[in-house]
C-alpha positions as protocol buffer text, in pm:
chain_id: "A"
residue {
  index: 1
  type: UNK
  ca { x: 630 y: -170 z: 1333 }
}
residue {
  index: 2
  type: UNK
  ca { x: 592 y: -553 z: 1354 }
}
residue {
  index: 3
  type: UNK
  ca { x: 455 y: -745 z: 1033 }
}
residue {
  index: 4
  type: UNK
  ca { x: 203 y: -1019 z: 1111 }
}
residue {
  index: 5
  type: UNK
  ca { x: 275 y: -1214 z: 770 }
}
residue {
  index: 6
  type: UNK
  ca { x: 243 y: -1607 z: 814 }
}
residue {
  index: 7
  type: UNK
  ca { x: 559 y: -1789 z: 754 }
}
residue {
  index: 8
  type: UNK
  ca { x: 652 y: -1821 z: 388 }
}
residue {
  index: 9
  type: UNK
  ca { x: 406 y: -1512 z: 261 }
}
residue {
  index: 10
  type: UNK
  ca { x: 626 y: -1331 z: 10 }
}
residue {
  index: 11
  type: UNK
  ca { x: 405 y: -999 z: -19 }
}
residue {
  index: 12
  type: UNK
  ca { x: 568 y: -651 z: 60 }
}
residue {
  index: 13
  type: UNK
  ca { x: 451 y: -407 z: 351 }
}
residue {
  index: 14
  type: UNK
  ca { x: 307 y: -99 z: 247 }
}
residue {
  index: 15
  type: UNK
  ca { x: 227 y: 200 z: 442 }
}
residue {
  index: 16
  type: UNK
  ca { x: 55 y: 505 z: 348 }
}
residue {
  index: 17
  type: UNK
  ca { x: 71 y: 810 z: 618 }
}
residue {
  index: 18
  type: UNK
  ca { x: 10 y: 1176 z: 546 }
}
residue {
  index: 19
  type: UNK
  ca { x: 317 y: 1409 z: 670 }
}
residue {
  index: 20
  type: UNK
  ca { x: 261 y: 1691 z: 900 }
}
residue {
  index: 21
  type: UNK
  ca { x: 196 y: 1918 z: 584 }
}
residue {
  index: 22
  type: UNK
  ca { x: -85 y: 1686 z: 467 }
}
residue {
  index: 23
  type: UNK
  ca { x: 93 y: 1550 z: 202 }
}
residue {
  index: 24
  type: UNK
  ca { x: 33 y: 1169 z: 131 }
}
residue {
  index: 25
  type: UNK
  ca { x: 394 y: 923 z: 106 }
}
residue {
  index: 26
  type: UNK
  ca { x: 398 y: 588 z: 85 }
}
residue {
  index: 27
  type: UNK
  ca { x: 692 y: 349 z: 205 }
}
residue {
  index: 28
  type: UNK
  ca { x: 715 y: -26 z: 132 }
}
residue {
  index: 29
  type: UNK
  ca { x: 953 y: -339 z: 320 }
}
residue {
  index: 30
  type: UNK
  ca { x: 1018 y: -603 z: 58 }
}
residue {
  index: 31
  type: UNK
  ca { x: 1022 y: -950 z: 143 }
}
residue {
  index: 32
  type: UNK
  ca { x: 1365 y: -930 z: 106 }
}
residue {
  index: 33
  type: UNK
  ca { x: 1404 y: -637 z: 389 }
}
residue {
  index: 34
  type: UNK
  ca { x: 1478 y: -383 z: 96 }
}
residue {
  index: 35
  type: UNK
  ca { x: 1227 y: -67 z: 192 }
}
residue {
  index: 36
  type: UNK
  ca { x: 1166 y: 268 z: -86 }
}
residue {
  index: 37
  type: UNK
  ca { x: 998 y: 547 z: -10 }
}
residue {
  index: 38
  type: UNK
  ca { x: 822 y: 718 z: -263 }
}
residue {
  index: 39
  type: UNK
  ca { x: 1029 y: 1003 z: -418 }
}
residue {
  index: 40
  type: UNK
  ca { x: 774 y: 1270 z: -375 }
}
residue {
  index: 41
  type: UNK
  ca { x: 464 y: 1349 z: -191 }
}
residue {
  index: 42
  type: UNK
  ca { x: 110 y: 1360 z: -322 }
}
residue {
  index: 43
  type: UNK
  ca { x: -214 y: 1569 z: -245 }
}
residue {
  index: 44
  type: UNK
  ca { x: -452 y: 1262 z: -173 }
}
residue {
  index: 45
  type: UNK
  ca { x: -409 y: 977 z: -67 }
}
residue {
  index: 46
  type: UNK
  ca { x: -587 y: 846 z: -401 }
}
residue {
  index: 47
  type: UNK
  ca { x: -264 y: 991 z: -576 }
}
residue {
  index: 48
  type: UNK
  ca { x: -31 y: 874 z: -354 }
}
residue {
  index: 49
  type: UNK
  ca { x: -185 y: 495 z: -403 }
}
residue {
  index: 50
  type: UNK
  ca { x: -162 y: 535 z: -796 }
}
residue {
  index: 51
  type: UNK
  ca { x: 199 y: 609 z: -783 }
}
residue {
  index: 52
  type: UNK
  ca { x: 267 y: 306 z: -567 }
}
residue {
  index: 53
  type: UNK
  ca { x: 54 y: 87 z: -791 }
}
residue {
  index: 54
  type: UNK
  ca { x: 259 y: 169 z: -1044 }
}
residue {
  index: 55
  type: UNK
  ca { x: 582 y: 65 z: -877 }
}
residue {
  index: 56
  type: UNK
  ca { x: 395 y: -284 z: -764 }
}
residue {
  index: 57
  type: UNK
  ca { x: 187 y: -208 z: -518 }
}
residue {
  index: 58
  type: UNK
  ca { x: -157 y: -442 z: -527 }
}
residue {
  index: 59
  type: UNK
  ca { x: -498 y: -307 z: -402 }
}
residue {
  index: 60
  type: UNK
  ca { x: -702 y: -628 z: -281 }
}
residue {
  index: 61
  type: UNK
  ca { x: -1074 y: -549 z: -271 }
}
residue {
  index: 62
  type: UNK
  ca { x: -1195 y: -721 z: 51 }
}
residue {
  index: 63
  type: UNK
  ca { x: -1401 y: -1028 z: -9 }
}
residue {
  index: 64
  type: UNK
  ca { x: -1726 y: -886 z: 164 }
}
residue {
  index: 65
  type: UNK
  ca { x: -1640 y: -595 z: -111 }
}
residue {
  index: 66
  type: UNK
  ca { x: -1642 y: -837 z: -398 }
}
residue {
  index: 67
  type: UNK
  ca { x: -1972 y: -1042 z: -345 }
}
residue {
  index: 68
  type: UNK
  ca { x: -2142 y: -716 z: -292 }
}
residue {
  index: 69
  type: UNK
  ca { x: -2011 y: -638 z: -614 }
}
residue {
  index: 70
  type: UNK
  ca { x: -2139 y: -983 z: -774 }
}
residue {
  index: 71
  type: UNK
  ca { x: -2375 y: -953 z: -610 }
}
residue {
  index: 72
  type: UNK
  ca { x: -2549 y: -607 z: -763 }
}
């Protein structure tokens, strides 16, 4: 798969796919070209995102998201 990062971004690539078991993974490119896996599989994908937040993956809440919210 093909990033479409502008030159000089310096964010990571995260995917999150369930396998064919339905069992959430998630799998990140650094930068750098490093890529992890995560170590285990997870029954959501709500899990699976809280595990990769906690190894540095960032959840941006759209900006149509946010004024809603500021909005309320």
């Amino acid at each position: 798969m093909k990033s479409h990062r502008l030159p000089g971004e310096k964010r990571s690539d995260w995917t999150f796919e369930p396998s064919s078991n339905g069992k959430w993974g998630w799998r990140v490119t650094h930068q750098d070209g490093r890529c992890e896996e995560s170590a285990c599989t997870f029954g959501t994908q709500k899990e699976c995102i809280a595990d990769a937040t906690h190894r540095g993956y960032v959840c941006w809440i759209p900006e149509a998201e946010r004024r809603n919210d500021m909005e309320a």
